[in-house]
N, C-alpha and C positions, 0 to 999 in steps of 0.2 A: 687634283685637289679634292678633298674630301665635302659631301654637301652634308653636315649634321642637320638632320629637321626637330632633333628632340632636343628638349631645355631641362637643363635639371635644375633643381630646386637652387641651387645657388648662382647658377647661371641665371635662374629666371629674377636673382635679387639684382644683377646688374642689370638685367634690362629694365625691366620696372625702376628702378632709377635711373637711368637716363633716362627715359620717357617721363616721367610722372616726379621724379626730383627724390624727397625722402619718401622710403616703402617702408610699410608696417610689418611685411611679410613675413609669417616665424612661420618656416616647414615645420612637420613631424618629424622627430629623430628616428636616423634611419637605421637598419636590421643592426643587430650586432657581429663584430669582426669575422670573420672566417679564422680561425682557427687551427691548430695541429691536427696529425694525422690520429695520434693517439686518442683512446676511451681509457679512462678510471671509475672506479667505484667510489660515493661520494662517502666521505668519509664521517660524516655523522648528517643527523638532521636537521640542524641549524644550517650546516651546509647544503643540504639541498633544497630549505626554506630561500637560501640566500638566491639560490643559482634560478629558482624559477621565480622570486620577487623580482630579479634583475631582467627576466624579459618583457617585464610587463609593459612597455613601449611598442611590442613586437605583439601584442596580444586584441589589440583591436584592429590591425585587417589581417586578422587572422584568417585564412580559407583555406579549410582541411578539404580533402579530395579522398578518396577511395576508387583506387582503379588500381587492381593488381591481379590480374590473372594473364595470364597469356598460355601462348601456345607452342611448339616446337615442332619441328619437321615429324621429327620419330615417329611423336604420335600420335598427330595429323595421318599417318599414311596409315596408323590402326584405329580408327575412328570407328569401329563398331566391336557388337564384344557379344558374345552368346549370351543363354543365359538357360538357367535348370529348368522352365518350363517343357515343357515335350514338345509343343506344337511349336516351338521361337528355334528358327533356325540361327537368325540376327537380328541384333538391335544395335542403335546406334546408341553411341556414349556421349558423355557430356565433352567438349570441347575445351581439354585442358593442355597444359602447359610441359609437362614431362609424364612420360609413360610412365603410370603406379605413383604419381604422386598428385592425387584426387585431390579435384576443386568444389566447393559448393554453390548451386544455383536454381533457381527455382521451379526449374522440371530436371526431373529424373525419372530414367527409362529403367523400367525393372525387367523390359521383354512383354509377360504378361498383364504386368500392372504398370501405370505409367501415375507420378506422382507429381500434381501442377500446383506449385502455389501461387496462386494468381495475385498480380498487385490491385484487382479490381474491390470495392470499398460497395457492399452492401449498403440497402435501405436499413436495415435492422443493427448495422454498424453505428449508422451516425447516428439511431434514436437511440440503440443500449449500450453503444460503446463497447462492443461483448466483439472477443478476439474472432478475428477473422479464420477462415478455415483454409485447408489445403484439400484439392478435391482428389482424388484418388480412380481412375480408372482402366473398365478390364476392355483389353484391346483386340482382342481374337475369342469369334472371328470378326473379322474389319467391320462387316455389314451389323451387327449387331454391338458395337462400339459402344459405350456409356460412361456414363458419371454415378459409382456403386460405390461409393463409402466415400466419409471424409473425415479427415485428420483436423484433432481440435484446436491445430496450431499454425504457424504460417512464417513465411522465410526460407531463404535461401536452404538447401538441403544436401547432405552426404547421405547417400545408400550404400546401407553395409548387404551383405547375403543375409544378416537378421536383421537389421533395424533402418528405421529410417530418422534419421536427426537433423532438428533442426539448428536454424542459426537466426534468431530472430530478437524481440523483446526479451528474449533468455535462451539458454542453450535446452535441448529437449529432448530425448530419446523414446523411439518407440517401437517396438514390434512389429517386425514390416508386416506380418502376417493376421493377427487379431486385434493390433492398432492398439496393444495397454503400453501404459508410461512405464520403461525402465529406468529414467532415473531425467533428473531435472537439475540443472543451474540458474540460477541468478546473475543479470548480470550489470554490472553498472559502470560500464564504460562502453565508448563507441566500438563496434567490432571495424577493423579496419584490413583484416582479411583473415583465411583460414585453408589448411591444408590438412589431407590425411594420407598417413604415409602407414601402412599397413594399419597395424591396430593401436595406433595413434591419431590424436588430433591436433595440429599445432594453432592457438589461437592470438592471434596479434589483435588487441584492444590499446586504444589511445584514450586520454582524457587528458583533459585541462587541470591542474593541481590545485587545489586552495592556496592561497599565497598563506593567509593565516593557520591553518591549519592543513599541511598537505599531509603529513604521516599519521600512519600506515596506509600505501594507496592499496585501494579497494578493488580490481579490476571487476572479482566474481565474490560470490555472498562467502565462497568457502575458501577466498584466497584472502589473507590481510599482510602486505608485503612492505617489509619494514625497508623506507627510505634508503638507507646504506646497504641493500640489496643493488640500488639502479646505477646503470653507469651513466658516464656524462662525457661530450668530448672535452678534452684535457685544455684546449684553448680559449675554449667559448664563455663570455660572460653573462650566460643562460639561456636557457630554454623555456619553450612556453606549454610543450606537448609532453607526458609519460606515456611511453610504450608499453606493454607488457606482452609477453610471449609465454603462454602456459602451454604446457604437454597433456594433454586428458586422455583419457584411459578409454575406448570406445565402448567397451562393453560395461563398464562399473559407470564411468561418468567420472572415477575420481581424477584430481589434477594430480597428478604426478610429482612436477618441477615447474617453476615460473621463474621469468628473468626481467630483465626491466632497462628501460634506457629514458633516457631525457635528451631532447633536441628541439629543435624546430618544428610545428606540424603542417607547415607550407604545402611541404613539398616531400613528403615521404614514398619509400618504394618499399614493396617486398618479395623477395624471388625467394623460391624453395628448391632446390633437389636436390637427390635420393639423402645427401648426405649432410647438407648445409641450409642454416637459414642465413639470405642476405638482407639488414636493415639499414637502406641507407637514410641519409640526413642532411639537409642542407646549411650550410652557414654560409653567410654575405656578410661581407666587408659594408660599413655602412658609408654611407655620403660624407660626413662630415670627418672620417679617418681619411678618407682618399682623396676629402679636397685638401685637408691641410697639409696631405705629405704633398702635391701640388704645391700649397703656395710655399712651401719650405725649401722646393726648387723649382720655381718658375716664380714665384711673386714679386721677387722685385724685380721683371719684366712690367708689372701692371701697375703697383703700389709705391709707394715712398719709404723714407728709411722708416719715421714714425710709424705709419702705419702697418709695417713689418714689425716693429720693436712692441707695438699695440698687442699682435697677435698670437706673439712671443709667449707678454709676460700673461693673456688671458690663459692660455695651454697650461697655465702652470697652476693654476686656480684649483682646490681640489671641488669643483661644482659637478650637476650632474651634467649630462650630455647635449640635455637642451638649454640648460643655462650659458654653457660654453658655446651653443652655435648661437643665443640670442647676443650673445656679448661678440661674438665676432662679426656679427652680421651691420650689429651699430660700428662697430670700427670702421667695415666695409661701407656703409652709409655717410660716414662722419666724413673718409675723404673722398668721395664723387660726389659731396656737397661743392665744394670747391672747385671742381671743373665744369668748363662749360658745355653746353651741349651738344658743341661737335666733338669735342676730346670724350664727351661719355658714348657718343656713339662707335665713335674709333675702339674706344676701348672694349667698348662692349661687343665687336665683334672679334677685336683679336685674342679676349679673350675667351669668346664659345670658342673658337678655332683651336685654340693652345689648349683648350679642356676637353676637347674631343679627341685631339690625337694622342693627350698623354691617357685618358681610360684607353682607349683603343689599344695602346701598346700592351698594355696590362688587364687587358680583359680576362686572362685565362688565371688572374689574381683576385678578380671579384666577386668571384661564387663558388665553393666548390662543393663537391659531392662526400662526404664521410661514408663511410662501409664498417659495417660492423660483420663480421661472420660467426653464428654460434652454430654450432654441431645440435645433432640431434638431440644428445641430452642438455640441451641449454646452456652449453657452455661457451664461452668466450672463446674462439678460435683465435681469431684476425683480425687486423683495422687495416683499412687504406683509403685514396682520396685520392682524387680526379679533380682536375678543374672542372667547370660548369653545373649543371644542373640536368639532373635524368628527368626524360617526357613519362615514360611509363616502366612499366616493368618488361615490358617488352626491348626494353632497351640493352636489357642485360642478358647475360646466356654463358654456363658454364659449359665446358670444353675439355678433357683430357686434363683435367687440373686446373685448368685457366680460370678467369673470368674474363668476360668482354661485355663492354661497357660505352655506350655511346651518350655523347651530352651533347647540348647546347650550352656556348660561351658567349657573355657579353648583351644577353637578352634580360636589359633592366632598362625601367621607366628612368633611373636615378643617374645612371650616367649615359655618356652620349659613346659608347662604344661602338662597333658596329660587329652584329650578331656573326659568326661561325659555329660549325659543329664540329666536334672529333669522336672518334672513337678508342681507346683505352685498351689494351689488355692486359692483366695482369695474373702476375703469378701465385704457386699457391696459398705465397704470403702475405697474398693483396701487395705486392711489388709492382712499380709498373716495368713492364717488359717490352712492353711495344706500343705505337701510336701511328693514328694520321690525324693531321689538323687539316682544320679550315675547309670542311665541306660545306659548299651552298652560304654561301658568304650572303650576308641582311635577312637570314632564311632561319626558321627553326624545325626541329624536327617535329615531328607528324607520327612516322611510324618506324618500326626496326623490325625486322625480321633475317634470324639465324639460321642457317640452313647448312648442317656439316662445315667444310672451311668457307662458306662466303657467308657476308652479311651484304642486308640488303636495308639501306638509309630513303627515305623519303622526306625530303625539306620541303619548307612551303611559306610564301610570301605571297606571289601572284602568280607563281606559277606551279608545277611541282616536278621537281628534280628526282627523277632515280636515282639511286647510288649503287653499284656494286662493290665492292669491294672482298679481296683476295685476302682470308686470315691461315692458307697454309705455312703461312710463316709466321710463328705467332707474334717474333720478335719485328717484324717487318711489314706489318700491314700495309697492301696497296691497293690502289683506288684502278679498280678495271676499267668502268664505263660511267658515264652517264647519260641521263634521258630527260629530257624536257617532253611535259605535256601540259595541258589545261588541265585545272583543279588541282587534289590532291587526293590519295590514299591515305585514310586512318589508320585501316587495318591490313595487314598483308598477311598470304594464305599461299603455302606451298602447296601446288597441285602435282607439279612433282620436280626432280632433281632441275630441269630444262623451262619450268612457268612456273610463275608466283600470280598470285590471285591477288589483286587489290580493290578492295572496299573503301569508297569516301565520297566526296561531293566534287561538283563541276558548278558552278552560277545558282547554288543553293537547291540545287536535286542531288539524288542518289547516282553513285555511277559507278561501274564494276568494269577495271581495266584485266588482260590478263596480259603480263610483261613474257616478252620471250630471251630465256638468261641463257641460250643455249651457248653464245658468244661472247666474247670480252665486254662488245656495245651491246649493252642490253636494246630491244627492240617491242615495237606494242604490237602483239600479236590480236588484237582484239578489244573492243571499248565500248559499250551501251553503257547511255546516260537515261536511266530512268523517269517513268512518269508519277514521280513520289519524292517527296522533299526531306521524307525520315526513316533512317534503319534503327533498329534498336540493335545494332554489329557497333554503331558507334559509340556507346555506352560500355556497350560487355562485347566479348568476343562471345561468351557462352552462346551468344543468340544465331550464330555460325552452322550452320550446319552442314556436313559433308558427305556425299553417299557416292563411295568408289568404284561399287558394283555398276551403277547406273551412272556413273560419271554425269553425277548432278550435284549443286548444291542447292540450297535456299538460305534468302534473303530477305527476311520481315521486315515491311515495310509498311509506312501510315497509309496507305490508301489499299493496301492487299501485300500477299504472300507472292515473291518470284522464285522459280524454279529454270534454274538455267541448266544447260545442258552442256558440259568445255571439254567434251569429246575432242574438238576441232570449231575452235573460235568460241564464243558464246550464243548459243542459241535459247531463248526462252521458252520452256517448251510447256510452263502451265502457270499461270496466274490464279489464285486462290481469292474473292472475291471477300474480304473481311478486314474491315479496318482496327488499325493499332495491332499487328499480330506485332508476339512476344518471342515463339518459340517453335522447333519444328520438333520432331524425331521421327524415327522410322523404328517398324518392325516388320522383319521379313521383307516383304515388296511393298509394305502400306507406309505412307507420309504419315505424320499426326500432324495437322497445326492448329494454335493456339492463340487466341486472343486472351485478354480480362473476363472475356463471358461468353465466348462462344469455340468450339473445336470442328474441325474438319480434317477427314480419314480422303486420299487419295492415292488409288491405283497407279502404282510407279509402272507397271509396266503399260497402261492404255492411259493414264494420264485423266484417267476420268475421276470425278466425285464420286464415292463413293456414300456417305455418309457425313447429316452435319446434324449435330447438336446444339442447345444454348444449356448453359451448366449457373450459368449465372445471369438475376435480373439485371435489371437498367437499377442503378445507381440513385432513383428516385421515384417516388410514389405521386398520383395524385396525390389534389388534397380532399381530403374528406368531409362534407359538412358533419360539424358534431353531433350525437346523438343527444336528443333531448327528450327528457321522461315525458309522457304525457302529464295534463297536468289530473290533482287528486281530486275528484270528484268526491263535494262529500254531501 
């Protein structure tokens, strides 16, 4: 038998009355329906004043996130990149998601120049409010390492072979070479990610719409994008988030093409390659749609004929969503006035029981996932849908056509289901083609990592489960091995075809396993749990570093920089003494690492320091007694 320990909102009106007699209790009305697979374009702008006034329920706990970068095997395994200097044999590259399709982040390795924009917040900031900088430094030879010019802007960054731009308070391009502005944007929505795929820039910006006045939304000063531009899914009875997705021109700055979507801002993903942008979208079925198709088959288990015929004719009421759950709620109140207080008890457990198992059955109906696919030039490709809800963008990974696509099902405060995971593949008409359900059952996902035919699932509850799984069948996914260990993995990292690298926690420190997938059962080849409570791997992948020649990586962490060595197990073979590092890179045989205000140059091959800098003060000043004039003698 099943233990529910969660209550939901109308569950918790039947306990509070039996216990306490009549409740006052009015929940918040909850998300709006889940929806078709299909997107339309809204067909004027009354209509998409309409579609986003109608989520306004959905609009105060709102929590947008930004996490979309990941990484893939391919080009993990080429993680360093030359570069036109004379003296830079190799430099390491940013830590992206598909080979040639460039991510921005806030160091960039140029070989000779290495470009940091620090998130650290000057004295002269907080008194002049005056924009922060990016520091810019020349890195060979190692021993003579500095901080020689600085960029008047700051933010996340793309390096072209000319320019370097930024992604920040506005978009920004400059001269990698003499550092002049060639060209500037505006921007007025939140950037919520960004890719460059040769001499393109693709930019995903969200905003919240005016209800009273949302058209022409405005993403950038030079884009005004008329409402019946944006699509919407064809189910849903509104959205609280506009997407937009502009094409810019890397060398002009101009926009090209922009496209637009409306949905949810919960819960949004964005995967890019060579060919495709994928925007997914969440919509959930609310509580009070999925109690009432309940009590319409199961109520009169609980209720009387009246108060069945009560709840009837309220449904038929044209009110809005919270008036129809307070009017149901007093129905609901009006007969367990009438029973006594064992018959409220009774009932009030058989009915969390009969509400638990009927979400349960239907979990993979209470959330699901929308896909939109537009091609490069911003066009509408494809739609499709998944039950549950994607953790990151890592959860997704296109294939020989495919997509594959891993969710959590059943993971809501609102009803009492209980969680599973699946993974999705579909074809290249966003069809689904193949499935496995029910990984890591009361578990959510944590991490995904794709690696050629296998995908590799990390759940997590109390403990954390490996997952293998076998996608050379695309129609047929199957579940190889699994692995129980202490903590979890965030992040996972192919070290190569036979070990995957895991990054995450153990009893609130850092811990870096490396899994051995050389077999069906995957096995722990190796495990240090660090003496540091924070990576910044767990925010961003970018903060990853990987160096194949020296079969090392680093790991920035709050109390110092680790340098492990997974030759054969994990060895750590140098500890960088600097708290809050951000970032590492290499050139040639030298490390760089990076704090908000200080950098350190270390010798890969002796492991020694070589060189340390501070580039930036401390974030505060004495205070000064004021100057005062002498006084005027007259």
């Amino acid at each position: 038998m099943k233990n529910y320990f969660a209550i939901s909102a109308f569950t918790a009106l039947l306990v509070a009355t039996a216990l306490l007699g009549i409740s006052n209790l009015v929940t918040s009305p909850g998300p709006e329906p889940a929806g078709e697979t299909s997107v339309q374009k809204f067909e004027s702008e009354q209509a998409f004043r309409q579609f986003v006034s109608g989520s306004s329920g959905v609009r105060e706990s709102f929590q947008g996130r930004t996490r979309d970068f990941s990484t893939n095997f391919e080009s993990s395994l080429d993680g360093s990149s030359g570069s036109s200097g004379s003296d830079v044999e190799r430099s390491s590259d940013t830590n992206i998601q598909v080979s040639g399709v460039n991510e921005p982040d806030i160091l960039k390795n140029g070989g000779e120049k290495i470009f940091y924009s620090s998130e650290h917040t000057d004295y002269s900031y907080y008194r002049t409010g005056s924009q922060r900088n990016t520091s810019v430094f020349n890195t060979l030879p190692a021993e003579n390492f500095s901080e020689t010019d600085e960029l008047p802007d700051n933010g996340d960054m793309f390096l072209t072979e000319n320019s370097v731009i930024f992604i920040g308070d506005s978009m920004a391009s400059y001269d990698r070479e003499n550092y002049d502005k060639n060209w500037d944007l505006g921007l007025n929505a939140s950037v919520e990610s960004a890719r460059r795929i040769n001499d393109s820039i693709y930019l995903v910006t969200r905003e919240r719409p005016s209800e009273s006045d949302p058209c022409p939304v405005r993403p950038l000063d030079s884009v005004s994008m008329p409402c019946t531009d944006f699509y919407r899914p064809t189910g849903a009875e509104g959205g609280d988030t506009a997407y937009t997705v502009s094409k810019i021109d890397v060398e002009s700055g101009d926009v090209e093409k922009t496209t637009g979507f409306v949905g949810s801002g919960d819960n949004t993903v964005v995967y890019v390659s060579h060919d495709s942008i994928y925007l997914t979208y969440l919509e959930r079925k609310s509580e009070m749609e999925v109690w009432l198709n309940f009590l319409e088959q199961r109520g009169d288990e609980f209720f009387d004929q009246e108060t069945m015929e009560r709840i009837e004719e309220i449904q038929s009421y044209d009110i809005s969503d919270r008036a129809l759950e307070t009017e149901v709620q007093k129905a609901v109140r009006n007969y367990m006035e009438g029973l006594s207080g064992d018959e409220r008890t009774e009932m009030r457990e058989n009915f969390q029981y009969a509400w638990g198992n009927y979400t349960d059955e239907r979990k993979r109906q209470l959330s699901t996932t929308g896909i939109a696919e537009f091609n490069t030039d911003l066009e509408l490709e494809n739609e499709g849908q998944v039950p549950g809800e994607v953790n990151d963008q890592f959860s997704i990974s296109e294939k020989d056509g495919d997509l594959r696509i891993a969710t959590t099902v059943g993971n809501s405060w609102e009803f009492e289901a209980e969680s599973a995971n699946d993974l999705y593949v579909l074809d290249g008409q966003l069809d689904r083609k193949g499935e496995i359900q029910g990984l890591g059952l009361t578990e959510e996902i944590y991490s995904v990592r794709y690696v050629n035919d296998k995908a590799y699932v990390v759940t997590f509850r109390r403990i954390d489960p490996f997952h293998t799984i076998d996608l050379s069948d695309p129609s047929n996914p199957e579940l190889e091995g699994e692995l129980k260990l202490p903590g979890y993995s965030s992040y996972l990292h192919p070290l190569s075809d036979e070990r995957i690298l895991g990054i995450g926690e153990e009893d609130g420190t850092v811990k870096a396993v490396i899994f051995d997938v050389s077999t069906e059962e995957p096995e722990i080849e190796s495990s240090k749990v660090l003496d540091d409570w924070y990576s910044e791997i767990a925010d961003s992948h970018h903060a990853f570093t990987i160096d194949r020649k020296h079969e090392v990586f680093f790991l920035p962490g709050s109390e110092g920089g680790h340098v492990f060595d997974y030759s054969e197990g994990l060895e750590q073979v140098k500890e960088v003494n600097m708290t809050d590092v951000k970032r590492a890179a290499y050139v040639n045989d030298n490390l760089y690492v990076f704090s908000d205000t200080n950098a350190t140059v270390i010798d890969q091959n002796s492991w020694e320091t070589v060189k340390e800098i501070r580039f930036h003060e401390p974030s505060y000043r004495p205070i000064e007694p004021p100057v005062i004039d002498p006084p005027v003698v007259r």
